[in-house]
N, C-alpha and C positions, 0 to 999 in steps of 0.2 A: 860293676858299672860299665867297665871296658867291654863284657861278653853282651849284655844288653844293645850298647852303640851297635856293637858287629852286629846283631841279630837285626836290630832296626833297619840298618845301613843294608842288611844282603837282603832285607822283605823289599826295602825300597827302591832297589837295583835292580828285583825279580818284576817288582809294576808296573814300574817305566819300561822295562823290556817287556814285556807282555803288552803295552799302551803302544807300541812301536811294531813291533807284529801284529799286532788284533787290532787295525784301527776301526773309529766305531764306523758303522756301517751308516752310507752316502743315505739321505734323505732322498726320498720322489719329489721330483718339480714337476710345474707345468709353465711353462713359458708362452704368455697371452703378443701376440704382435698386432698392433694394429693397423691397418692400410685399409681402415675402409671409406676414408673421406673425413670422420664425423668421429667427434671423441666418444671413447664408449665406457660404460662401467658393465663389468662382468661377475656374474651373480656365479659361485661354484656352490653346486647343489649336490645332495645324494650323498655322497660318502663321509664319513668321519669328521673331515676338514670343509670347512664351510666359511663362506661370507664373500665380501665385496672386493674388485680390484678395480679400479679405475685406470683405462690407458688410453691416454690421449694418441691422437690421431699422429702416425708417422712415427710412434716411440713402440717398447716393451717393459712385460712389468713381468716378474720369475717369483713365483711363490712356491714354497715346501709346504706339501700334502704327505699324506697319512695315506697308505695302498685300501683300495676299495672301485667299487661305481661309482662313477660322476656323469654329471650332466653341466651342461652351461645355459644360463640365462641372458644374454647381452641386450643394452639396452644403451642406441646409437643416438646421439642427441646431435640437432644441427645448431648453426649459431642464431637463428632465430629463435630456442629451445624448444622446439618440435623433436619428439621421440618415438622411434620405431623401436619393434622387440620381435627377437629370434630364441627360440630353444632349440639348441642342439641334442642331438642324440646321446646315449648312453655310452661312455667309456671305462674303460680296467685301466687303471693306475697300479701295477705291482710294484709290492713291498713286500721282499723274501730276505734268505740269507747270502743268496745267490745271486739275485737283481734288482733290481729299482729301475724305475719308469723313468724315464726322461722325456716329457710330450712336450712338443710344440705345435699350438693351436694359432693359425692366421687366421684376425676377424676381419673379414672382407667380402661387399657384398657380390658374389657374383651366382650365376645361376650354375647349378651341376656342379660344385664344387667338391674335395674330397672328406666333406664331412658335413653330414647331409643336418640341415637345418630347416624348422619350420617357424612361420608366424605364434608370435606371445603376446599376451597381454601385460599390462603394466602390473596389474594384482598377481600376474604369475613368478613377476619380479619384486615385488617386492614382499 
């Protein structure tokens, strides 16, 4: 019974040492900031990881995704709830053994900015 314990005790010594060198490997975010005046909800499209984030205006909101193509759907509402919508372009989220993506997207409307955005529809969002 004593050689058993020993045997237990040096697997269980060996895992936790192994759990402490090999920790498990960082998740991809995308970290949404909003500065565009107007609270918005952000539609993540394309890749693995999908669905809705809501971020009010002047705040952020950090979701863990899955490595793949995305796209972004945003959909800017004012307080009279009038809503405008932009698709953003196609992006690479890596998910390797080696790296992970860490993006940060600012939703702000301005012209020329460094991720190029066009006019959507509401059916494109939802």
């Amino acid at each position: 019974m004593i050689r058993n314990f020993a045997r237990f005790f040096a697997v269980l010594t060996m895992g936790a040492l192994f759990s402490i060198l090999c920790p498990a490997q960082p998740t991809p975010t995308i970290q949404f900031t909003n500065y565009s005046g107007e609270d918005a909800t952000v539609k993540l499209a394309g890749g693995p990881t999908g669905g809705y984030v809501d971020v009010a205006n002047g705040s952020s909101k950090t979701v863990n995704v899955r490595g793949g193509m995305y796209w972004i759907i945003t959909r800017y509402c004012d307080r009279n709830g009038s809503c405008s919508y932009s698709r953003g372009d196609v992006f690479t989220v890596t998910e390797s053994s080696y790296s992970v993506s860490r993006i940060s997207i600012t939703l702000h409307k301005i012209a020329n900015g460094n991720y190029k955005t066009d006019p959507a529809s509401a059916r494109e969002f939802n």
